[in-house]
Backbone as XML, in Angstrom:
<?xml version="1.0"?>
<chain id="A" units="angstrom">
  <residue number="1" name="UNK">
    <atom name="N" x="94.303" y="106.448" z="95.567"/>
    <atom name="CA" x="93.337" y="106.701" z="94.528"/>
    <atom name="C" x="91.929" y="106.535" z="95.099"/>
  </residue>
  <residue number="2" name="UNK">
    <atom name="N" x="91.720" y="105.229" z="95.682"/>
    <atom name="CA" x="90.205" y="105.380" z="96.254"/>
    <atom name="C" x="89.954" y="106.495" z="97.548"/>
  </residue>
  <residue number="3" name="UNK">
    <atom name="N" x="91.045" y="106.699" z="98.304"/>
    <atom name="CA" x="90.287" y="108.143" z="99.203"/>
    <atom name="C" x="90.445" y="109.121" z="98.334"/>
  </residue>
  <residue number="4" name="UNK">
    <atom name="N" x="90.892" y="109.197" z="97.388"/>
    <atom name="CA" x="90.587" y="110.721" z="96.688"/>
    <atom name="C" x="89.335" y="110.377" z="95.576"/>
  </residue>
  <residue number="5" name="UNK">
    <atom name="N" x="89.249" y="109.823" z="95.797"/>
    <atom name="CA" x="87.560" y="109.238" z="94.827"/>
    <atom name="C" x="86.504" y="109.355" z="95.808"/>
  </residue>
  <residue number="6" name="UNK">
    <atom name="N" x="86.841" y="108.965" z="97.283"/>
    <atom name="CA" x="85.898" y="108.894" z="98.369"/>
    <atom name="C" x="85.817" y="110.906" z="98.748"/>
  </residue>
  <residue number="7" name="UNK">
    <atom name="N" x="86.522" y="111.336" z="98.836"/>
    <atom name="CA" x="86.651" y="112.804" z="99.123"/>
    <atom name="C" x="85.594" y="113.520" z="97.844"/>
  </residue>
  <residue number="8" name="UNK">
    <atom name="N" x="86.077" y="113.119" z="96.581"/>
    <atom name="CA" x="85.469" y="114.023" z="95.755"/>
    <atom name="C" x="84.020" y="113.491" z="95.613"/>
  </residue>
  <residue number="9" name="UNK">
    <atom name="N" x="83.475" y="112.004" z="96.255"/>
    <atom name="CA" x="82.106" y="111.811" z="96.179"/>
    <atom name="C" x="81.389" y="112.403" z="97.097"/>
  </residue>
  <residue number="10" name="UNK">
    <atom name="N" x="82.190" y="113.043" z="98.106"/>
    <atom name="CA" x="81.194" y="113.417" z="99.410"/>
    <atom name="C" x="81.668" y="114.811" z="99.193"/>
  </residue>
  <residue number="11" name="UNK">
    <atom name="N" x="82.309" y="115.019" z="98.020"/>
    <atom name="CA" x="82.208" y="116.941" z="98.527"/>
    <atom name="C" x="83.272" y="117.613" z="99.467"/>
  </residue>
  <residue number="12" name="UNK">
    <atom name="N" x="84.204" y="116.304" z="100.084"/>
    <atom name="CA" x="85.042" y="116.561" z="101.169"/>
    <atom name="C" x="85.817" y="117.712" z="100.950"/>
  </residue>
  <residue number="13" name="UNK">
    <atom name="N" x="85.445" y="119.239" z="100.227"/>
    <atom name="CA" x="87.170" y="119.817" z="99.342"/>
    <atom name="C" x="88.405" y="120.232" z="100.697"/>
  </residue>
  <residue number="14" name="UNK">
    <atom name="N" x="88.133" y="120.114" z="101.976"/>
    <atom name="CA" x="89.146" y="120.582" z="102.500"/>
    <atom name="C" x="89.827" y="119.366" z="102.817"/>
  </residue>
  <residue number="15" name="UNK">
    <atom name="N" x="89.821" y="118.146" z="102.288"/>
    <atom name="CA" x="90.743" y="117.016" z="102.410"/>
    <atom name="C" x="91.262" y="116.868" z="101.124"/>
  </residue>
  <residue number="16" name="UNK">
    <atom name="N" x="91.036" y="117.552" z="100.136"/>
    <atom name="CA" x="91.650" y="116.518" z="98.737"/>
    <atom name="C" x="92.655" y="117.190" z="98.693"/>
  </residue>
  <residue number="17" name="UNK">
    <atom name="N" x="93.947" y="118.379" z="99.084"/>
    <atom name="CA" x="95.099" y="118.876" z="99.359"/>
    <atom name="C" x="95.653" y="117.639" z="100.180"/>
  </residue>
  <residue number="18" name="UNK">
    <atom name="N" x="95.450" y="117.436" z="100.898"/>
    <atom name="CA" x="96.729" y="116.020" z="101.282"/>
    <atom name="C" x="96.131" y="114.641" z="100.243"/>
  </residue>
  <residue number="19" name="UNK">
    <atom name="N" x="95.227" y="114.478" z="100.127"/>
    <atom name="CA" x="94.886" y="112.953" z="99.346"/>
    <atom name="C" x="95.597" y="113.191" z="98.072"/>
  </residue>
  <residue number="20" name="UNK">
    <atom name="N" x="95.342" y="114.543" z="97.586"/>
    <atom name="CA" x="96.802" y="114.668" z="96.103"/>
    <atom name="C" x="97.657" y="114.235" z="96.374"/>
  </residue>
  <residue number="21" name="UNK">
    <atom name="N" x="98.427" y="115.323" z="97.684"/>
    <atom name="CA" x="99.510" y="114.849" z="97.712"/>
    <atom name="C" x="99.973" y="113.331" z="98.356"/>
  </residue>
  <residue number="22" name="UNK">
    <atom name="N" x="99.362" y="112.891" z="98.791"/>
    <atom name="CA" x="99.791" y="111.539" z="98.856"/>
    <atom name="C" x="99.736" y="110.568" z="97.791"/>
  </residue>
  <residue number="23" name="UNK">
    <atom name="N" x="98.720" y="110.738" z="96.769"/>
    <atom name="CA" x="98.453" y="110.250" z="95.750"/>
    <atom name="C" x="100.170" y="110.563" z="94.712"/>
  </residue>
  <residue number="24" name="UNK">
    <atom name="N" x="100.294" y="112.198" z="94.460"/>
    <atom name="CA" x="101.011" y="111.989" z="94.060"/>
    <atom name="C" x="102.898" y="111.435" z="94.522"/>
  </residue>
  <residue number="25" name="UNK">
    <atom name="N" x="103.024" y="111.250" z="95.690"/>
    <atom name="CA" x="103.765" y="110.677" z="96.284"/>
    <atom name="C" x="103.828" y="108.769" z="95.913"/>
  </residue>
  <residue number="26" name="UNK">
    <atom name="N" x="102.372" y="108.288" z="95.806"/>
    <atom name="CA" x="102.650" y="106.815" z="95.454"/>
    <atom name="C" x="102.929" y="107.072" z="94.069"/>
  </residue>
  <residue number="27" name="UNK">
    <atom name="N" x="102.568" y="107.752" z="93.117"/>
    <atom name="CA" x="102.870" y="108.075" z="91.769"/>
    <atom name="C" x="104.195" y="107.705" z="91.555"/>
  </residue>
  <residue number="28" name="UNK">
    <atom name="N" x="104.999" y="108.719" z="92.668"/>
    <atom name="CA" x="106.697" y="109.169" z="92.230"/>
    <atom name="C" x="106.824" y="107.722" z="92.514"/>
  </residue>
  <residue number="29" name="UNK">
    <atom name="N" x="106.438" y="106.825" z="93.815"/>
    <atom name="CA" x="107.177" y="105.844" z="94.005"/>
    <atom name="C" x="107.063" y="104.433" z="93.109"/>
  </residue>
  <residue number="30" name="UNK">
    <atom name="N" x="105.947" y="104.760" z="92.590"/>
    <atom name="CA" x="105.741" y="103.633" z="91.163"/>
    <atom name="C" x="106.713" y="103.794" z="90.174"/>
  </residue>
  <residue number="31" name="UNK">
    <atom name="N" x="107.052" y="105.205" z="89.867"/>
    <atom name="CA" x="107.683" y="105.404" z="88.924"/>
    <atom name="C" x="109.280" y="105.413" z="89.003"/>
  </residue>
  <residue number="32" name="UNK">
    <atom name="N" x="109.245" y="105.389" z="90.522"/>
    <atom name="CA" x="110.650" y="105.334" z="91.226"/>
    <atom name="C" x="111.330" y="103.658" z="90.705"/>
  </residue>
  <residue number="33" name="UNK">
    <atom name="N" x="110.816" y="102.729" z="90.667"/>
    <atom name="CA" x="110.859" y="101.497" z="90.842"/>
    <atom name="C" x="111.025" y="101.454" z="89.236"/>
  </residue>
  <residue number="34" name="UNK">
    <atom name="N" x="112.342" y="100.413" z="89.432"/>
    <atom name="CA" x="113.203" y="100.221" z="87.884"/>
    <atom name="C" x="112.550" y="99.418" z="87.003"/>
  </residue>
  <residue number="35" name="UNK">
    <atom name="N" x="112.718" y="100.693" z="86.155"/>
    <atom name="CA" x="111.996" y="100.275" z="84.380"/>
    <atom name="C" x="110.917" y="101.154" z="84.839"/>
  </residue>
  <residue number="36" name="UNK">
    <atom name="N" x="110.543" y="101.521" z="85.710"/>
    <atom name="CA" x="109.139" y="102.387" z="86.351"/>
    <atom name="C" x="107.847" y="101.554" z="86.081"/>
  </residue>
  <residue number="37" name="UNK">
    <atom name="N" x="106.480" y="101.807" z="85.128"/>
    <atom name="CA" x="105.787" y="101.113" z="85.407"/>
    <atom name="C" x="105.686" y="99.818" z="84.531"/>
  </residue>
  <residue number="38" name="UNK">
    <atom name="N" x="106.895" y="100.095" z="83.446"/>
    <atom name="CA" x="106.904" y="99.053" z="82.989"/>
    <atom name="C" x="107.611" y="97.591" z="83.595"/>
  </residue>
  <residue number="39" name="UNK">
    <atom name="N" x="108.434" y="98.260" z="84.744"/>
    <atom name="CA" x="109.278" y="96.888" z="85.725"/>
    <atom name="C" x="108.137" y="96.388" z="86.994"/>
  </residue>
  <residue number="40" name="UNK">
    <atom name="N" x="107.158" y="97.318" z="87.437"/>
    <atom name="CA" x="105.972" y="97.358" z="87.824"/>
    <atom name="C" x="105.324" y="96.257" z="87.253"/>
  </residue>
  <residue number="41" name="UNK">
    <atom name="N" x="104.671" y="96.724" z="86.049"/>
    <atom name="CA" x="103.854" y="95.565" z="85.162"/>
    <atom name="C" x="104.613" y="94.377" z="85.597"/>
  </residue>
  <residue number="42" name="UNK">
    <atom name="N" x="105.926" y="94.260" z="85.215"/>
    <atom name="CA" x="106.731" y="92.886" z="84.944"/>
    <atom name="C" x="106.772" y="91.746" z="86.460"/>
  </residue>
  <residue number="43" name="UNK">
    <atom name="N" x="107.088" y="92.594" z="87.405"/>
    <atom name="CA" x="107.035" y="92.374" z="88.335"/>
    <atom name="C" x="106.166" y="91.611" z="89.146"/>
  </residue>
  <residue number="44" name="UNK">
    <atom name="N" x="104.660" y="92.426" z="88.873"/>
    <atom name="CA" x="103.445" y="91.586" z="89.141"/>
    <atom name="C" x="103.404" y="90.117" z="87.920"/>
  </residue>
  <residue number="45" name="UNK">
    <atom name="N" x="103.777" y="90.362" z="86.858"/>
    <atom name="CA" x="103.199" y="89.123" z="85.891"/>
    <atom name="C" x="103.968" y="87.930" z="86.673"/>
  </residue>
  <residue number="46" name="UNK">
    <atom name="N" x="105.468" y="88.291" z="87.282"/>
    <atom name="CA" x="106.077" y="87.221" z="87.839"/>
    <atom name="C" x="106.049" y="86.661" z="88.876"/>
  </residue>
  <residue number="47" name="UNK">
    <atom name="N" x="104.464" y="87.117" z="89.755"/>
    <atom name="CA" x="104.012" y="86.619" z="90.602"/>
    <atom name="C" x="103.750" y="84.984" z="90.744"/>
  </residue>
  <residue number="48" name="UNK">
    <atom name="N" x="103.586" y="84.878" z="92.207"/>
    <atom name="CA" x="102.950" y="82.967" z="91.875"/>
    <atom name="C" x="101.239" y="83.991" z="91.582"/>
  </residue>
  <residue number="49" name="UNK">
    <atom name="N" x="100.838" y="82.632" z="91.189"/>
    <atom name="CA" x="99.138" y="82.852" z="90.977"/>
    <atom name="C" x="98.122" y="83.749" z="91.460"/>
  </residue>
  <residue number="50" name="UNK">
    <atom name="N" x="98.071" y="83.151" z="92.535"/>
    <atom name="CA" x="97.593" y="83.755" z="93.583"/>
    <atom name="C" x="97.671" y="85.274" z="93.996"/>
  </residue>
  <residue number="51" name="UNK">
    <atom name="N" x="98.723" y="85.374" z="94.062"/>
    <atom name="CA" x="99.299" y="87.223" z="94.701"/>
    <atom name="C" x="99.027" y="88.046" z="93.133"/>
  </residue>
  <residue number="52" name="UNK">
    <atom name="N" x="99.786" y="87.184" z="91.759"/>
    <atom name="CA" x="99.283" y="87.820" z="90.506"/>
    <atom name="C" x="97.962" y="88.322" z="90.022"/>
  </residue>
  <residue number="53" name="UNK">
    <atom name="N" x="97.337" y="87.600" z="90.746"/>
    <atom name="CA" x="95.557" y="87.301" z="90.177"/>
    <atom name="C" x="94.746" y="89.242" z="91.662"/>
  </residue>
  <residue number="54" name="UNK">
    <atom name="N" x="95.647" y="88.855" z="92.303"/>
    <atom name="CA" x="95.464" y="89.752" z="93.473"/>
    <atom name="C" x="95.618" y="91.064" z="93.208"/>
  </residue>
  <residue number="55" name="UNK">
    <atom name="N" x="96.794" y="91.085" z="92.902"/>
    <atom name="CA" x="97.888" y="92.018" z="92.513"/>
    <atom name="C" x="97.001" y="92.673" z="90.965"/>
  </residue>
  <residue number="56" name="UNK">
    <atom name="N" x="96.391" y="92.061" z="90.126"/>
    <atom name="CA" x="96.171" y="92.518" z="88.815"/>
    <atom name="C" x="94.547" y="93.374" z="88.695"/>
  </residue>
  <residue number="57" name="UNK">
    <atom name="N" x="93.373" y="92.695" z="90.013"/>
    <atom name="CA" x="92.610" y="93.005" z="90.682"/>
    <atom name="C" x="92.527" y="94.285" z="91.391"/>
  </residue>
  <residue number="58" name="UNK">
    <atom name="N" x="93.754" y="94.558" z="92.058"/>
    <atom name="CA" x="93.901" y="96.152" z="93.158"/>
    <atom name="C" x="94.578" y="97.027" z="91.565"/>
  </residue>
  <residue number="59" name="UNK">
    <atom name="N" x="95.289" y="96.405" z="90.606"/>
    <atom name="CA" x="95.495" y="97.438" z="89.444"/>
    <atom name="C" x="94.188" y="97.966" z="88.945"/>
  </residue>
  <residue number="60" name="UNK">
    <atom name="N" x="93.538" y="96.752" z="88.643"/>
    <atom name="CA" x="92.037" y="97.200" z="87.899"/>
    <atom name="C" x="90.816" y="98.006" z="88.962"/>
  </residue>
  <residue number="61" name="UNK">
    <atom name="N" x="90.842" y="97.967" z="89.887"/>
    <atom name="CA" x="90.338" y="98.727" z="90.619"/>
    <atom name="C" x="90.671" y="99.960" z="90.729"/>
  </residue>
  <residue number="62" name="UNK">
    <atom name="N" x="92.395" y="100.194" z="90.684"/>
    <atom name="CA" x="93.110" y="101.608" z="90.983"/>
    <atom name="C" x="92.544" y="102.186" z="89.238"/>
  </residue>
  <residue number="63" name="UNK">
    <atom name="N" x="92.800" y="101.538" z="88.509"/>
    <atom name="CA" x="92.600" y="102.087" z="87.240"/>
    <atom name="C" x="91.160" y="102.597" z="87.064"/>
  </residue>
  <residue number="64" name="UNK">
    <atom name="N" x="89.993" y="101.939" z="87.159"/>
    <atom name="CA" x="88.842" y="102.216" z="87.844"/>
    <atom name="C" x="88.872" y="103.606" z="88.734"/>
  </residue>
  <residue number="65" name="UNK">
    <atom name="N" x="89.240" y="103.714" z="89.653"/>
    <atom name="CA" x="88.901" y="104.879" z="90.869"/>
    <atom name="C" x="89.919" y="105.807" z="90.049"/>
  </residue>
  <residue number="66" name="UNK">
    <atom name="N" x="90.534" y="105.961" z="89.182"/>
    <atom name="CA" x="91.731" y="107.015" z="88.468"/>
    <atom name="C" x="90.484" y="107.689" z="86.818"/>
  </residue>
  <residue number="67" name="UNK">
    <atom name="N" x="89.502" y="106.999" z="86.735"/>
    <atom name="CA" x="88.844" y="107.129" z="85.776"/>
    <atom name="C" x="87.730" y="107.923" z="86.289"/>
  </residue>
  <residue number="68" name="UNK">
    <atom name="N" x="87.222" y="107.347" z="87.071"/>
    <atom name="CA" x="85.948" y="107.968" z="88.564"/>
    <atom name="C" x="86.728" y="109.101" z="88.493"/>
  </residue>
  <residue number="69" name="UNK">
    <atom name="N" x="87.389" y="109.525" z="88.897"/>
    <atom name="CA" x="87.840" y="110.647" z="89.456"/>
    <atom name="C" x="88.060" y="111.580" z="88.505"/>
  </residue>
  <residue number="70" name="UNK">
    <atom name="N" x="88.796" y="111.506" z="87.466"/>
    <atom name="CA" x="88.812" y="112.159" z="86.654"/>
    <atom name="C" x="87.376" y="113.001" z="86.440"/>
  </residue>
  <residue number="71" name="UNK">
    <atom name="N" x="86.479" y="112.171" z="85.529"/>
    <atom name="CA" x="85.077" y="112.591" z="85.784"/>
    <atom name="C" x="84.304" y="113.529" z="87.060"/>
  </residue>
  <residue number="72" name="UNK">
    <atom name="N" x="84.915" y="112.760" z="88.109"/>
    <atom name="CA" x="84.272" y="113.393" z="89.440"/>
    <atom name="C" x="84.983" y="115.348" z="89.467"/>
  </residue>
  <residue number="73" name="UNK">
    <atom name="N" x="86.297" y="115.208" z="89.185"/>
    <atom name="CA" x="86.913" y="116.043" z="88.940"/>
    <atom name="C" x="86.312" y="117.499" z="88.039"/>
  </residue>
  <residue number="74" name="UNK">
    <atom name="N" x="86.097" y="116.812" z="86.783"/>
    <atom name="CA" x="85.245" y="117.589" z="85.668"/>
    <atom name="C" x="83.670" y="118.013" z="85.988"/>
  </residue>
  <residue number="75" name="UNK">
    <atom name="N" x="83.269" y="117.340" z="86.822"/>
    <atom name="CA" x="82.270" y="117.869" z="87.565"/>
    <atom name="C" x="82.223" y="119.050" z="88.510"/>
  </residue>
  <residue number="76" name="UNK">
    <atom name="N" x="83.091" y="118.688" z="89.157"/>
    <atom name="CA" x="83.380" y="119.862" z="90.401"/>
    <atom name="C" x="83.811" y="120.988" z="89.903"/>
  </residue>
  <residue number="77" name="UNK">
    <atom name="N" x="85.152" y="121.200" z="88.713"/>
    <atom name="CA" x="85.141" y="122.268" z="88.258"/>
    <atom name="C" x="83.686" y="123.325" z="87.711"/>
  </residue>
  <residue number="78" name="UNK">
    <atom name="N" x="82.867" y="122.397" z="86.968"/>
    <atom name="CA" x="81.503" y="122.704" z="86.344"/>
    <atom name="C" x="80.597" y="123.387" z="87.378"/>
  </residue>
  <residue number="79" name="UNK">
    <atom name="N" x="80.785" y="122.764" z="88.257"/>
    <atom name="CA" x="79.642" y="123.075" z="89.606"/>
    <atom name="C" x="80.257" y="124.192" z="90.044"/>
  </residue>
  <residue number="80" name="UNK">
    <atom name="N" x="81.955" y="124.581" z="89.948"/>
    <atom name="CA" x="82.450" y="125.504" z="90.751"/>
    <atom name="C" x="82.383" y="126.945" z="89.938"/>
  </residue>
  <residue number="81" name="UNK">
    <atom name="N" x="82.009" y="126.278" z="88.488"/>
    <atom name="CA" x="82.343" y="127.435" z="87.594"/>
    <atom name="C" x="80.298" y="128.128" z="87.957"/>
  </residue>
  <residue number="82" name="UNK">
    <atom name="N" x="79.678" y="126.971" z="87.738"/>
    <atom name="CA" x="78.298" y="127.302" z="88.006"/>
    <atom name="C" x="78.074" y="127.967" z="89.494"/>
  </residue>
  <residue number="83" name="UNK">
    <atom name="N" x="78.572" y="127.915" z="90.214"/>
    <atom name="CA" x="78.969" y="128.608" z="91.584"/>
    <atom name="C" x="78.992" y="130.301" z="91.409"/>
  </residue>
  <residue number="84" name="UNK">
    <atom name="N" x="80.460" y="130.382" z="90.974"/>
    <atom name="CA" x="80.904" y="131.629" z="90.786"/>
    <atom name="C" x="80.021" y="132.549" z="90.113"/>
  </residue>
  <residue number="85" name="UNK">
    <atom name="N" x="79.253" y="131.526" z="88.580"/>
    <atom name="CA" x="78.570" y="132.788" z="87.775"/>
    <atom name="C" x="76.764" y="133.238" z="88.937"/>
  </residue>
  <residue number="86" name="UNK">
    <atom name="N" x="77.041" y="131.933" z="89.472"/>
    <atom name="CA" x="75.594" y="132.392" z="90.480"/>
    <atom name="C" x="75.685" y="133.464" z="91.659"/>
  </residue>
  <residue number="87" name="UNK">
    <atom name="N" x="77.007" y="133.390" z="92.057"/>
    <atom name="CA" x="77.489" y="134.523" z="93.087"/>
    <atom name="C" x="77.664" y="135.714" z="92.362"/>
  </residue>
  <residue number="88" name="UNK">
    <atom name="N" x="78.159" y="135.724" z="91.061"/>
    <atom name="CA" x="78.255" y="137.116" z="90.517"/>
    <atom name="C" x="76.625" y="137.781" z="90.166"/>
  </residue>
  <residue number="89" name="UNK">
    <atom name="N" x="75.910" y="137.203" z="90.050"/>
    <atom name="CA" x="74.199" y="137.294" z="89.918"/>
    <atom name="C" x="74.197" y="138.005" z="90.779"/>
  </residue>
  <residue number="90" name="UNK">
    <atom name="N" x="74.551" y="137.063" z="92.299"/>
    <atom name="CA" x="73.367" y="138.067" z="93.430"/>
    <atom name="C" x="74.039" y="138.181" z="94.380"/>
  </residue>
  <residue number="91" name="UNK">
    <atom name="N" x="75.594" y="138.876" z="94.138"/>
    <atom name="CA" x="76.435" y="139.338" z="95.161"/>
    <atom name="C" x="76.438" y="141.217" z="94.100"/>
  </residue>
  <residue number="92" name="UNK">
    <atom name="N" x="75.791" y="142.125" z="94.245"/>
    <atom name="CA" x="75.786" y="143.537" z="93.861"/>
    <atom name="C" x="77.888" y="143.560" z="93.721"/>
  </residue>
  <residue number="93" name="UNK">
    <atom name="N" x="78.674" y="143.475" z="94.276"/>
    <atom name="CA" x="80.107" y="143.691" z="94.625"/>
    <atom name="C" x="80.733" y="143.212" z="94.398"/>
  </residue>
  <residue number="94" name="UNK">
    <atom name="N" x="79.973" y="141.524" z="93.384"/>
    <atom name="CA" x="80.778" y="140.745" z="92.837"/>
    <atom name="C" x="80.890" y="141.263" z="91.570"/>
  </residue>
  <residue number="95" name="UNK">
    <atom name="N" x="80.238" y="142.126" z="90.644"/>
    <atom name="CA" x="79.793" y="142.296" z="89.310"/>
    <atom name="C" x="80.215" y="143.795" z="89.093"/>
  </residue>
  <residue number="96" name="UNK">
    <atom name="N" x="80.103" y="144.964" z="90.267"/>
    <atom name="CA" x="80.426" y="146.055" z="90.573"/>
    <atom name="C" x="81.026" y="146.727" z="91.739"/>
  </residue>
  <residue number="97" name="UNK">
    <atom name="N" x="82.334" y="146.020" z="92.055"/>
    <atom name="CA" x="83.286" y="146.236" z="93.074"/>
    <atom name="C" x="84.162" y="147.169" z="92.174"/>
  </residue>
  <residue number="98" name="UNK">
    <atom name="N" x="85.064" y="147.939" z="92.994"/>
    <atom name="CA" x="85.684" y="148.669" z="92.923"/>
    <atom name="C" x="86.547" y="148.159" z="92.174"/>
  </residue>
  <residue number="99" name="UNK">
    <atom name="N" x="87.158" y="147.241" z="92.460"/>
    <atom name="CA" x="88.246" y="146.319" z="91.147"/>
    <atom name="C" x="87.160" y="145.987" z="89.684"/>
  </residue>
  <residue number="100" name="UNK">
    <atom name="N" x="86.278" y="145.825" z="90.174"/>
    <atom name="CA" x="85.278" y="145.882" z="88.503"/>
    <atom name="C" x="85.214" y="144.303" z="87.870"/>
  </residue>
  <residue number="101" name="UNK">
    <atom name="N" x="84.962" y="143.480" z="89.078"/>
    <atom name="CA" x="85.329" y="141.759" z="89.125"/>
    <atom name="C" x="84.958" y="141.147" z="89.744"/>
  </residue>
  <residue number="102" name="UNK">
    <atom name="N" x="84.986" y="140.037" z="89.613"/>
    <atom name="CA" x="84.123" y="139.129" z="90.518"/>
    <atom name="C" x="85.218" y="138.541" z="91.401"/>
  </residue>
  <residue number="103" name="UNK">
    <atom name="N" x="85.199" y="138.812" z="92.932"/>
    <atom name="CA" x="86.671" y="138.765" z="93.542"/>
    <atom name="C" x="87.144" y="137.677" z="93.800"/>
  </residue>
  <residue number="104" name="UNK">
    <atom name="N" x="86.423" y="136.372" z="93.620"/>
    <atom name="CA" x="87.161" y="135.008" z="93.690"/>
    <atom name="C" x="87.347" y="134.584" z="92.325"/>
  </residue>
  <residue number="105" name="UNK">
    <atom name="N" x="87.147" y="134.954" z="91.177"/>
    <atom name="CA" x="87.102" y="134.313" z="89.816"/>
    <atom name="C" x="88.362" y="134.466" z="89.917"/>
  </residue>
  <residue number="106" name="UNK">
    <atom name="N" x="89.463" y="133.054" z="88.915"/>
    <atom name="CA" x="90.333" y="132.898" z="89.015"/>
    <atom name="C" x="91.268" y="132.410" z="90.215"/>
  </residue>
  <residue number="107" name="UNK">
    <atom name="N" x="90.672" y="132.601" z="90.986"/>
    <atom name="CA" x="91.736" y="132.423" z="92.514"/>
    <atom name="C" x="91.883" y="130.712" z="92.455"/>
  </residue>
  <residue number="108" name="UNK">
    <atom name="N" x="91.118" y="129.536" z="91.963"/>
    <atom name="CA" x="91.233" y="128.363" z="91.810"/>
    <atom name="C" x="90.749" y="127.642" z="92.865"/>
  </residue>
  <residue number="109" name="UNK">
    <atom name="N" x="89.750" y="128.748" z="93.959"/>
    <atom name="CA" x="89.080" y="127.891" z="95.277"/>
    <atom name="C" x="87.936" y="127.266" z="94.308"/>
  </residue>
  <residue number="110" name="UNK">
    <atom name="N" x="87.665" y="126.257" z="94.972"/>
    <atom name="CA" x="86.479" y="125.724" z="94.660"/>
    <atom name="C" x="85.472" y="125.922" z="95.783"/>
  </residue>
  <residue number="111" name="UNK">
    <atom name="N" x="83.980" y="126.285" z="95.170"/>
    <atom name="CA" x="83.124" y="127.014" z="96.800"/>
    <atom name="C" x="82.428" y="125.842" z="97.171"/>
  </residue>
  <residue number="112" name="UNK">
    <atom name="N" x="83.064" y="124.734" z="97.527"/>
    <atom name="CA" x="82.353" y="123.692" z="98.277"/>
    <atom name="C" x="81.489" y="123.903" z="99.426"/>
  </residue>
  <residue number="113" name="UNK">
    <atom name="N" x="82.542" y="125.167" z="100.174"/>
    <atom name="CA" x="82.296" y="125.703" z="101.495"/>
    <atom name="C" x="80.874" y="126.607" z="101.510"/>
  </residue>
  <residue number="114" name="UNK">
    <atom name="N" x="80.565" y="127.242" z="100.457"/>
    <atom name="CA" x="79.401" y="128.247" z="100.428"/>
    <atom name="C" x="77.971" y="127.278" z="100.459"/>
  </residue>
</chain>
């Protein structure tokens, strides 16, 4: 969760394809683990002190950087959508190409790269 929070603060877009997928890989394995996140929860409460207090700290942080991101997320689409309508402006071939379209709209790149 925090490198895919660190990727989407710096703009990184040709890294956040593996930080998903690794992200969603710890996902499956939280959920893998019996009772899923509710044997999770349980698990940590039955900590000694110490590791609990630790343990409840890296939750509230992950929960934190899962919230960031989201947001960071809703941004980038915005910027990407503000992208596209600026390329269709002052690309002549984006607005009046032969297909009669703007040729990346829809494709789901984001133009970090431009």
């Amino acid at each position: 969760m925090a490198r895919l929070r660190t990727l989407l603060e710096s703009l990184e877009i040709n890294d956040l394809e593996a930080a998903l997928f690794e992200l969603q890989e710890s996902l499956k394995a939280l959920h893998g683990y019996p009772n899923g996140m509710d044997g999770v929860s349980a698990a940590i409460k039955a900590l000694p002190g110490d590791r609990r207090d630790a343990a409840m700290k890296r939750l509230e942080q992950i929960r934190l950087d899962h919230e960031v991101n989201a947001g960071l997320i809703k941004f980038a689409m915005q910027r990407n959508a503000a992208l596209q309508a600026y390329a269709a402006q002052i690309r002549p071939d984006a607005t009046y190409s032969s297909g009669g379209g703007v040729p990346f709209a829809g494709s789901g790149e984001l133009l970090g790269k431009v």
